[in-house]
C-alpha positions in Angstrom: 122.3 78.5 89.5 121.2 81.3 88.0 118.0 81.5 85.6 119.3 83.8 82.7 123.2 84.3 83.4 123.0 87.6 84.5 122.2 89.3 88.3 120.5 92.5 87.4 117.9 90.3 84.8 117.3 87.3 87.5 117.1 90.3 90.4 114.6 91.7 88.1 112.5 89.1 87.7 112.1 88.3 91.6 111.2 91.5 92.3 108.8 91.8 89.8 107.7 88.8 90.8 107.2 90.4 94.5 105.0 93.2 93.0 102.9 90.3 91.3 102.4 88.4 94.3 101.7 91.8 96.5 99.3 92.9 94.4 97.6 89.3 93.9 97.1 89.4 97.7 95.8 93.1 97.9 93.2 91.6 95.1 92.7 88.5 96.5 93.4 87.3 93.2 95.8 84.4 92.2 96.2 85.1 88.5 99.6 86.9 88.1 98.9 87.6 84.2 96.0 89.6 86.0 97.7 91.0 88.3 100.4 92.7 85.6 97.8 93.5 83.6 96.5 95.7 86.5 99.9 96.9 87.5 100.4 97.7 83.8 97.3 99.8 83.6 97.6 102.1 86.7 101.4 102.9 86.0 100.6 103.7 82.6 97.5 105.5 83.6 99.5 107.1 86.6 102.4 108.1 83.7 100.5 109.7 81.9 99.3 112.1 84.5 102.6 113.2 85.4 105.2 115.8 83.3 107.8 114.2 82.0 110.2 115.2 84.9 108.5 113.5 87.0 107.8 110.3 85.1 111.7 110.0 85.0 112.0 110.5 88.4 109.3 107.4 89.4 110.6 105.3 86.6 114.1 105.3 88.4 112.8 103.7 91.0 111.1 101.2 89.7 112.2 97.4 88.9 113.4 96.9 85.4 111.0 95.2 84.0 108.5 97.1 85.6 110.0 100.1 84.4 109.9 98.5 80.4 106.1 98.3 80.5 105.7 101.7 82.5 107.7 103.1 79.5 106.2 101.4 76.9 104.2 103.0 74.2 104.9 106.2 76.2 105.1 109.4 74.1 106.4 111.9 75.9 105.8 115.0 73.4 102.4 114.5 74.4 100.7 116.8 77.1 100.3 115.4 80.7 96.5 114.4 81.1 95.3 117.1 83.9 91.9 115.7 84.7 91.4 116.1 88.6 89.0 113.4 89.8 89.7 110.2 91.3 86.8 108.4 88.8 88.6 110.1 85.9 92.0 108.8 86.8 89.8 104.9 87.7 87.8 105.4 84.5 91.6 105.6 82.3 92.4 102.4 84.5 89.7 100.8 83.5 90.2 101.1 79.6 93.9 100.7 79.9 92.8 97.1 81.6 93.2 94.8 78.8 91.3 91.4 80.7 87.8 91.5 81.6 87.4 93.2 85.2 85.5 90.2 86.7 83.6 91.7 89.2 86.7 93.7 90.6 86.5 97.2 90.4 88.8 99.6 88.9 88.7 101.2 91.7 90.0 98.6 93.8 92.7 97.3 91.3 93.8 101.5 91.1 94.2 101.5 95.0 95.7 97.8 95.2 98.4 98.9 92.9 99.1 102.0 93.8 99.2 100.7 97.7 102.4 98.2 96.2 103.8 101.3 94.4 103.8 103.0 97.5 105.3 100.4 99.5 108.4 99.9 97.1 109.5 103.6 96.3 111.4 106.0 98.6 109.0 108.3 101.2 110.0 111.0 99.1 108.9 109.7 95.6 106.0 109.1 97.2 105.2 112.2 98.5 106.0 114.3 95.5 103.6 112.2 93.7 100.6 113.2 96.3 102.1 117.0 95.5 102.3 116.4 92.0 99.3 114.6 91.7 95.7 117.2 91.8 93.9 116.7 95.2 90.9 114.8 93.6 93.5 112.1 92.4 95.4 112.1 95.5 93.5 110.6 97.9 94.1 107.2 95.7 97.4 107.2 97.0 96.2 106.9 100.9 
């Protein structure tokens, strides 16, 4: 039986639901409301280092619902950020983080999620971000 009705909403959730779980392992964590609070923070973080071609282009590929919080409170009028180091890109994780950190660092959370992101988008997506993304922020994405 289906949870909501609908296919594309219970497909959704379960694949959600995968990112959760991959990213709970990369963090040895097992608190999902953690674990989309981090995924929530490097996509937005990540979003709002790309042009707004390009944040159409990722979003596309993304699972629904994780696709509703990577869009949300976006303003796209606004300038890409074009900082160019990898603590820069950490140190926006780490405000956008909304839970206490807890002895994980940003750093770790940045590269856990990104390592799922990676994982789940086409080779392509993935290597126009490291072409889109400035060398000092790319090596994240290894």
């Amino acid at each position: 039986m289906s949870a909501t009705g609908l296919t594309v909403f219970d497909t959704t959730v379960q694949t959600t639901n995968i990112w959760l779980d991959e990213i709970m392992e990369e963090l040895n964590w097992n608190d999902r409301h953690r674990a989309y609070h981090a995924l929530r923070a490097v996509l937005h973080t990540l979003r709002d280092h790309l042009a707004v071609d390009e944040v159409a282009q990722l979003s596309a590929q993304l699972p629904l619902l994780v696709r509703g919080a990577f869009f949300e409170g976006w303003r796209p009028a606004h300038k890409s950020i074009r900082e160019r180091t990898e603590d820069q890109f950490v140190s926006h994780v780490s405000e956008s983080f909304a839970l206490d950190l807890s002895g994980t660092h940003p750093r770790q959370i940045t590269r856990a999620v990104l390592a799922v992101l990676e994982r789940h988008v086409s080779r392509g997506e993935s290597l126009s971000l490291k072409h889109v993304l400035p060398a000092g922020i790319r090596g994240l994405l290894d």
